[in-house]
LOPARO-521559 format. One record per residue (C-alpha): residue in three letters; chain; x, y, z negated. Coordinates in nm, 3 decimals, padded with zeros to 5 digits. Layout:
N
> ALA_A_X_Y_Z
...
//
This chain:
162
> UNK_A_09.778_09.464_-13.693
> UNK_A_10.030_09.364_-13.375
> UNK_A_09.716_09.180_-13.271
> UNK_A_09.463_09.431_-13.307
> UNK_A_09.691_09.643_-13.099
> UNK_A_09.716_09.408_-12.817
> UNK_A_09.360_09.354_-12.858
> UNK_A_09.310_09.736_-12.796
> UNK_A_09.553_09.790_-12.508
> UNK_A_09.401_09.512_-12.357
> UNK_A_09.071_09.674_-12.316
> UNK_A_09.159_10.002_-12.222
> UNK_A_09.364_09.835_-11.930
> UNK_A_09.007_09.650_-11.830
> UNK_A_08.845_09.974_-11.885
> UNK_A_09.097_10.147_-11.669
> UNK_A_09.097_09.859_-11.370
> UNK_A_08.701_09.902_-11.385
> UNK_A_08.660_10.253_-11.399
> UNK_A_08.940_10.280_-11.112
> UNK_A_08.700_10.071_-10.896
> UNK_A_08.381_10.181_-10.994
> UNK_A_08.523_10.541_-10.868
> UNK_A_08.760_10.435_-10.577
> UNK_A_08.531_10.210_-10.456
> UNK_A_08.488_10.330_-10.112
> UNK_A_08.850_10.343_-10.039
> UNK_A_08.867_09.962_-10.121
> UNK_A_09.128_09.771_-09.876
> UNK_A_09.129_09.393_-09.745
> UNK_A_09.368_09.167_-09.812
> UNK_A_09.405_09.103_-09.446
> UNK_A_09.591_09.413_-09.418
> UNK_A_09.803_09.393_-09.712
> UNK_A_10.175_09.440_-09.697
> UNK_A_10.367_09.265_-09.966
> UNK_A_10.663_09.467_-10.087
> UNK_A_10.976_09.443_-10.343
> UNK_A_11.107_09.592_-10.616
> UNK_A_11.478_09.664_-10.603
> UNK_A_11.613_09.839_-10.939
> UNK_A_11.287_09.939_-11.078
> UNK_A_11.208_10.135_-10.732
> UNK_A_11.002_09.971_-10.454
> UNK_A_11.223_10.209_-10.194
> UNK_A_11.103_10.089_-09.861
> UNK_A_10.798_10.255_-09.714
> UNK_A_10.500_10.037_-09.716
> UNK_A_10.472_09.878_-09.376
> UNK_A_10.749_10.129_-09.255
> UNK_A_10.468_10.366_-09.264
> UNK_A_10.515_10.765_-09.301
> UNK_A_10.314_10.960_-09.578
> UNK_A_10.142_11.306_-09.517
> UNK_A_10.154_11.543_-09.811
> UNK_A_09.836_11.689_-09.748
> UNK_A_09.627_11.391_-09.710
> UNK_A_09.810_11.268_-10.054
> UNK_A_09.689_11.563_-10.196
> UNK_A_09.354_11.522_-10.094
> UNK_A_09.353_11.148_-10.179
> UNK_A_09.509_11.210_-10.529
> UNK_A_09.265_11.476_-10.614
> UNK_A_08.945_11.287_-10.496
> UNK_A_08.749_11.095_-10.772
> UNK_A_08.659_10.839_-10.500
> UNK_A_08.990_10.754_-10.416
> UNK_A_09.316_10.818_-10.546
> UNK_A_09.129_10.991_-10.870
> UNK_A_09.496_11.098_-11.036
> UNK_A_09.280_11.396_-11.203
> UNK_A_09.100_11.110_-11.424
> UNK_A_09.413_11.062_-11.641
> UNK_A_09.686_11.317_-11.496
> UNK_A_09.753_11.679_-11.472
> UNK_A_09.812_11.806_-11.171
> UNK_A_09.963_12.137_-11.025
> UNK_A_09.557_12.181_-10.860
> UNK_A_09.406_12.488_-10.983
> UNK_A_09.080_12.508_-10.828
> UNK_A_09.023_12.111_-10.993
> UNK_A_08.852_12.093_-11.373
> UNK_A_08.932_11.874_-11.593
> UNK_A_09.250_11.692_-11.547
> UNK_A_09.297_11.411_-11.769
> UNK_A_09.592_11.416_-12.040
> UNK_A_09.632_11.003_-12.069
> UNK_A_09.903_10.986_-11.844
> UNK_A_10.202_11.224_-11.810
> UNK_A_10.168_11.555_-11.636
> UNK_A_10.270_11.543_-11.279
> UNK_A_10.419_11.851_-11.213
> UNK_A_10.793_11.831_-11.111
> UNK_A_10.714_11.461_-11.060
> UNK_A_10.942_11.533_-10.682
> UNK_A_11.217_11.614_-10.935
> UNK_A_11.232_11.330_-11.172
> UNK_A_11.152_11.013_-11.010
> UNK_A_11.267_10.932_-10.612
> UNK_A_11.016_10.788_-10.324
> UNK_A_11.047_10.465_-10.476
> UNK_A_11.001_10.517_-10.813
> UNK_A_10.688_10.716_-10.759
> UNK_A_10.592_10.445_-10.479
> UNK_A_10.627_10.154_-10.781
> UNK_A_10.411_10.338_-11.039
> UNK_A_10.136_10.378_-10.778
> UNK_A_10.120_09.997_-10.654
> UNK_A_10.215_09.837_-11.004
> UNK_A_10.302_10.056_-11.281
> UNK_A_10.261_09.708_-11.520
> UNK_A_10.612_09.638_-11.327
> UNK_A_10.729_09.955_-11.510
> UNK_A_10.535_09.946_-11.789
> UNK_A_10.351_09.651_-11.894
> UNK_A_10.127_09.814_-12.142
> UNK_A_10.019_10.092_-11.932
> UNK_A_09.663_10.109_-11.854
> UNK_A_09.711_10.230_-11.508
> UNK_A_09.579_10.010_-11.248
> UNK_A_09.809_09.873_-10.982
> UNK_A_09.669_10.067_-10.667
> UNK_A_09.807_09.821_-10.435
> UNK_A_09.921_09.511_-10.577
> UNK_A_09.888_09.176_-10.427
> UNK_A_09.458_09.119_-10.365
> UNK_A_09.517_08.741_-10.409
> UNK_A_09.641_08.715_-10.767
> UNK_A_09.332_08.915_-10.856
> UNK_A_09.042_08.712_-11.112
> UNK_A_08.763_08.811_-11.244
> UNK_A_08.655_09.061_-10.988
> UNK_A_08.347_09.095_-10.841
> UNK_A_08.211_08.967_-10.512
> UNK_A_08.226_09.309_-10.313
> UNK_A_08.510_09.374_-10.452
> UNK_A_08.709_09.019_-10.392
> UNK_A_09.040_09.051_-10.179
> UNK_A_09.093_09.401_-10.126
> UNK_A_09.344_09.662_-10.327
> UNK_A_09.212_10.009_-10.442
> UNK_A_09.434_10.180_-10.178
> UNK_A_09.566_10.163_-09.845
> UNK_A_09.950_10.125_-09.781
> UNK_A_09.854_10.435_-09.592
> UNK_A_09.751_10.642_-09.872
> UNK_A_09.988_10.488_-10.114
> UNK_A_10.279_10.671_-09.893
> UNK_A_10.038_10.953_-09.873
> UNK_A_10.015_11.022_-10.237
> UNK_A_10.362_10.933_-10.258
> UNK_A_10.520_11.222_-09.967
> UNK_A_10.223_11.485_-10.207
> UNK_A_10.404_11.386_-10.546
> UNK_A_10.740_11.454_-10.378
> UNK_A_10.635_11.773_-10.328
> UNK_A_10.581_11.879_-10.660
> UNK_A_10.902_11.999_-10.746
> UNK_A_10.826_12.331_-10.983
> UNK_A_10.711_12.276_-11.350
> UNK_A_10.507_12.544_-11.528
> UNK_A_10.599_12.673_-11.820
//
């Protein structure tokens, strides 16, 4: 049984890494521009490349199926969106519970977090990458730009509905 259950978790984390670049595709990075970064008590608390996020263009890269594509397995406090997934935890009053880096770790590597999770590392190391297709070789999902994008959006959601 143990086995069957790694078995299963294993393939919805392939499922998950797929689907995450079959839909964020176009927002693909290269390697030549990656930033490596470290994790200092679970958090990864310095800016990506120093850079600063904009909450706006988080929130339009965290709602958009092409990029970010949060909606696929999270709610989110976005009314005029259908269909937010229910896989991952609901993100309102994310601003509340976890600080910059903490947020900043689950969208780069959640497996540092959570090695089970079937969330795909949005910006983790392009080299260390196998199995991945041609197109696709030596580039993350996301920018270090809109990493610190979606992170300065999820620090804004401070409010949880009731």
């Amino acid at each position: 049984m143990p086995n069957q259950m790694l078995l299963f978790v294993s393939c919805l984390g392939r499922i998950a890494v797929i689907m995450s670049v079959l839909l964020g595709g176009s927002s693909l990075a290269c390697a030549e521009s990656y930033i490596p970064w470290q994790v200092e008590n679970h958090a990864i608390p310095a800016a990506l490349g120093g850079l600063k996020g904009d909450p706006r263009r988080g929130r339009q890269i965290a709602i958009d199926r092409s990029k970010g594509n949060c909606l696929a397995c999270h709610h989110l406090p976005v009314p005029e969106e259908e269909f937010h997934g229910t896989v991952g935890p609901p993100l309102e009053g994310v601003g509340l519970r976890l600080s910059a880096g903490q947020i900043r770790l689950r969208i780069v590597d959640e497996k540092q977090v959570n090695p089970m999770t079937i969330m795909p590392g949005f910006y983790r190391d392009p080299r260390y990458f196998d199995r991945v297709l041609d197109d696709y070789e030596g580039k993350t999902i996301l920018t270090a730009q809109e990493v610190e994008d979606i992170v300065a959006y999820l620090l804004t959601l401070r409010e949880v509905s009731e």
